[in-house]
PLY file of the C-alpha trace (Angstrom):
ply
format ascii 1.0
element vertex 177
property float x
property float y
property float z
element edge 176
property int vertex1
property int vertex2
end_header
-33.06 -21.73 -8.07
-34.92 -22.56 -5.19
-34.96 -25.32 -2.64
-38.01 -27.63 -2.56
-39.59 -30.09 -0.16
-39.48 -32.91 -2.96
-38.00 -35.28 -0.96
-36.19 -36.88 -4.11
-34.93 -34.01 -5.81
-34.15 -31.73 -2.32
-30.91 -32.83 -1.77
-29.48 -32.08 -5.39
-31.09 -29.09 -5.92
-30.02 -27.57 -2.44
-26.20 -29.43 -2.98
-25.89 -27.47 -6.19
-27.52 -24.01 -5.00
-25.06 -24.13 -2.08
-22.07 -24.91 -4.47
-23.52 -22.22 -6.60
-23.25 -19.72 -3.59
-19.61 -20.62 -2.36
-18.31 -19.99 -6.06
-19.99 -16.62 -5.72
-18.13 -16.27 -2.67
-14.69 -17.18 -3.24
-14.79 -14.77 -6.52
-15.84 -11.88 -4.54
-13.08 -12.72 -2.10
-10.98 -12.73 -4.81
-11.67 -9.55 -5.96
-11.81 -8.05 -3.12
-8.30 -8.57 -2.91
-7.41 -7.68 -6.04
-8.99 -4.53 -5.76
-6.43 -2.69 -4.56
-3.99 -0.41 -6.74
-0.47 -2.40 -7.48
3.07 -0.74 -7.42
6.38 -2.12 -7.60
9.40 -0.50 -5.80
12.86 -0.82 -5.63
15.84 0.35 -3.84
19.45 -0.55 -2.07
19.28 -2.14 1.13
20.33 0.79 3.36
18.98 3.59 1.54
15.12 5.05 2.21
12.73 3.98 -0.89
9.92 6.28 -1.93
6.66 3.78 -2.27
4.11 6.68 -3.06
2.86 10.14 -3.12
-0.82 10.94 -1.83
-1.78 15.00 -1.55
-5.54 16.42 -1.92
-6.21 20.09 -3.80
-9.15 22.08 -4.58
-9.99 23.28 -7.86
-7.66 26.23 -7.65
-4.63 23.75 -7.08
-4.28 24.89 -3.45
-3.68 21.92 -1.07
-6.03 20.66 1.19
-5.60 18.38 4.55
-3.36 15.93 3.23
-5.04 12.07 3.02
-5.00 9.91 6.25
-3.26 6.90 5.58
-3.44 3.60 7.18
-0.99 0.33 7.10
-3.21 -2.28 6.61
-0.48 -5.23 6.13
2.93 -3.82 7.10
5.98 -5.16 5.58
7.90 -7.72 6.86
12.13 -6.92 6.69
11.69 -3.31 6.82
9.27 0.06 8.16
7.04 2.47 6.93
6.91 6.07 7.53
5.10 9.31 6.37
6.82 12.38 5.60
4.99 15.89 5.02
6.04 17.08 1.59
5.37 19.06 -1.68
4.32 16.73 -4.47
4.27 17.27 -7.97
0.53 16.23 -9.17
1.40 14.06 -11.81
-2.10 12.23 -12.10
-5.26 12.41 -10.80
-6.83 8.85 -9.08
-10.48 11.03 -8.37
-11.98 13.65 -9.14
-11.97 16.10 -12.10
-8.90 18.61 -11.24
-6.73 17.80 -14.12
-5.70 21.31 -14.59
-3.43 21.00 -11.73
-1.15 18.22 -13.05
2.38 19.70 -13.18
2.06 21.68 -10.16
3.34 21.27 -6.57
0.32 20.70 -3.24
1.74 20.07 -0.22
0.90 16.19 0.61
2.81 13.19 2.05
5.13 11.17 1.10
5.33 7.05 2.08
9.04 5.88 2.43
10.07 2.13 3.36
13.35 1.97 4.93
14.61 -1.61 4.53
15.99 -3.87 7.98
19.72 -3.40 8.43
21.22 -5.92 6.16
18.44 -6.92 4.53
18.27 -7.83 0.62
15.30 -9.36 -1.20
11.47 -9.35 -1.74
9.21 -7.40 0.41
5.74 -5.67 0.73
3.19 -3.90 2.18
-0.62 -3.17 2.03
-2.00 0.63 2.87
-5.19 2.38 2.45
-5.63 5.97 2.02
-8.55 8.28 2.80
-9.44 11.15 1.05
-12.55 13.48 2.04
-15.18 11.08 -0.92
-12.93 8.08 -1.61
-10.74 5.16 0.00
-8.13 4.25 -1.86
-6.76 0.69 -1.21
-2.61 0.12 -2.26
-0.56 -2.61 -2.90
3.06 -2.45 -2.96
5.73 -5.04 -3.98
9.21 -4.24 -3.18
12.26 -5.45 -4.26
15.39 -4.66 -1.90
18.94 -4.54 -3.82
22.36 -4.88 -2.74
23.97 -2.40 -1.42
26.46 -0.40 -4.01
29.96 -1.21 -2.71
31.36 0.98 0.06
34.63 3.00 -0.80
34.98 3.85 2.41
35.98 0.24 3.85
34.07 0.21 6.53
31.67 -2.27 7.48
28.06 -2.00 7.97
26.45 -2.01 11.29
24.03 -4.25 12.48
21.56 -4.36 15.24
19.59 -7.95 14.59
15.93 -7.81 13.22
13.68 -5.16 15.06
10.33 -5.98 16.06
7.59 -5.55 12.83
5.89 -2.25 12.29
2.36 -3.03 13.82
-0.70 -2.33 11.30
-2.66 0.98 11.86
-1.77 4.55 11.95
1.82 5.14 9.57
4.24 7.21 11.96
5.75 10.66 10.81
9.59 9.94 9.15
12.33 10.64 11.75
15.57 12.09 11.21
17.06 8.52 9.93
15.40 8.66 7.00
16.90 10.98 4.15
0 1
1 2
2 3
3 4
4 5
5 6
6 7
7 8
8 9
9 10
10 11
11 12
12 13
13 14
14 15
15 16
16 17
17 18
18 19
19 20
20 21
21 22
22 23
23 24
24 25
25 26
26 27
27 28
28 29
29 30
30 31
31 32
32 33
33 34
34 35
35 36
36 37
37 38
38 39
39 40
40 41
41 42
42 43
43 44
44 45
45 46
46 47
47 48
48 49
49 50
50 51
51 52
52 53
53 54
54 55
55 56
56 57
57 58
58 59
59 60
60 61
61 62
62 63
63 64
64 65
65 66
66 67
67 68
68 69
69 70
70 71
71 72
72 73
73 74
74 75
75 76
76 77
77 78
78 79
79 80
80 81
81 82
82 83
83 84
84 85
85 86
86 87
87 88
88 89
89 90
90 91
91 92
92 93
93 94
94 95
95 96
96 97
97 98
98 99
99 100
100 101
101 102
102 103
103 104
104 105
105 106
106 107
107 108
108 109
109 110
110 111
111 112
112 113
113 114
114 115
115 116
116 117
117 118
118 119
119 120
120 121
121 122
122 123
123 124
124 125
125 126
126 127
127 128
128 129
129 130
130 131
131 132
132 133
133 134
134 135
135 136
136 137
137 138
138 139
139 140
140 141
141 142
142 143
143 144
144 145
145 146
146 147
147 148
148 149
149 150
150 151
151 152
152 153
153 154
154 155
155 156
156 157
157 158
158 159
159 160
160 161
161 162
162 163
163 164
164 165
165 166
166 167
167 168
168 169
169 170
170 171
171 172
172 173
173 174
174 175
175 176
C-alpha cells in the first residue's frame, strides 16, 4: 500500500499504512526479546547457584578459547561471576560436533551468588560469544530458604551491596564454592 495525493482518500490510506507499520514494529520488538534462550535456576539463599555452562571445542573434542560472555541485564538481589572450569558437553547449541557429547573441554562456568539474606525471585540477562555465533540467555531464578543451621549461629549481614553493573562478568573469587 502506498500513499496517494487524493486529497479524500490520503489521510485513511496513510492512517492505516502507518498503523500497519507500528504493528510490524512492536512484533519485532517482541521477538526480539523473546529471542533469547530461557533457563530457570534455583538454589538456597547463601549457597553459590550454577546458572550455565558455555565451553567451545574443535572437532577432535579439544577445547578452544572459552566464549566471552557479557551481562547484559544483571540481577537485582544477588552477583554474577565466571569461573574457569571443565565441562561435561552435554549438548551442542551450534555447530556439528556431536561426537564430543559426554566428554570434558575446559570452558566456564556462570554462578549467581544470592545478597546476604535474600530469598525470592530473581534474574539476569547474558550474551555469549562464540568465534560464528552470539548466543543471547535468559535466566529466571528462584532463591530458597536457607536449610536450618545446626550450628545455632546466626547469619551475618552486611545490608544490600551496590548492583553488579552490566558488561564484562568478573572471574569467581574465593567466596564462591
Amino acid at each position: 500500500m502506498r500513499c496517494v495525493l487524493d486529497p479524500l482518500r490520503k489521510a485513511s490510506r496513510c492512517a492505516a499504512l502507518r498503523m500497519a507499520l507500528c504493528a510490524v514494529s512492536i512484533l519485532l520488538a517482541g521477538f526480539a526479546a523473546d529471542a533469547a534462550e530461557q533457563f530457570v535456576r534455583s538454589g538456597a539463599s547463601g549457597d553459590a547457584i550454577v546458572l550455565h555452562d558455555h565451553a567451545g571445542w574443535d572437532r577432535t573434542c579439544a577445547a578452544l578459547a572459552p566464549p566471552s560472555v557479557h551481562l547484559d541485564a544483571p540481577p537485582l538481589h544477588g552477583v554474577v561471576c565466571l569461573r574457569a572450569d571443565d565441562i561435561r558437553v552435554e549438548y551442542v547449541s551450534y555447530g556439528t560436533q556431536t561426537q564430543c557429547i559426554g566428554r570434558l573441554v575446559r570452558g566456564v562456568r556462570l554462578i549467581y551468588r544470592p545478597h546476604a539474606g535474600y530469598t525470592g525471585a530473581d534474574g539476569l540477562r547474558y550474551s555469549v560469544q562464540y568465534p560464528k555465533a552470539r548466543r543471547e540467555v535468559a535466566v529466571n531464578i528462584s532463591v530458597l530458604p536457607p536449610a536450618p543451621a545446626t550450628s545455632g549461629a546466626a547469619p551475618t549481614s552486611f545490608g544490600a551491596p551496590a548492583p553488579q553493573a552490566p558488561g564484562t562478568i568478573p572471574p569467581c573469587n574465593d567466596f564462591v564454592s
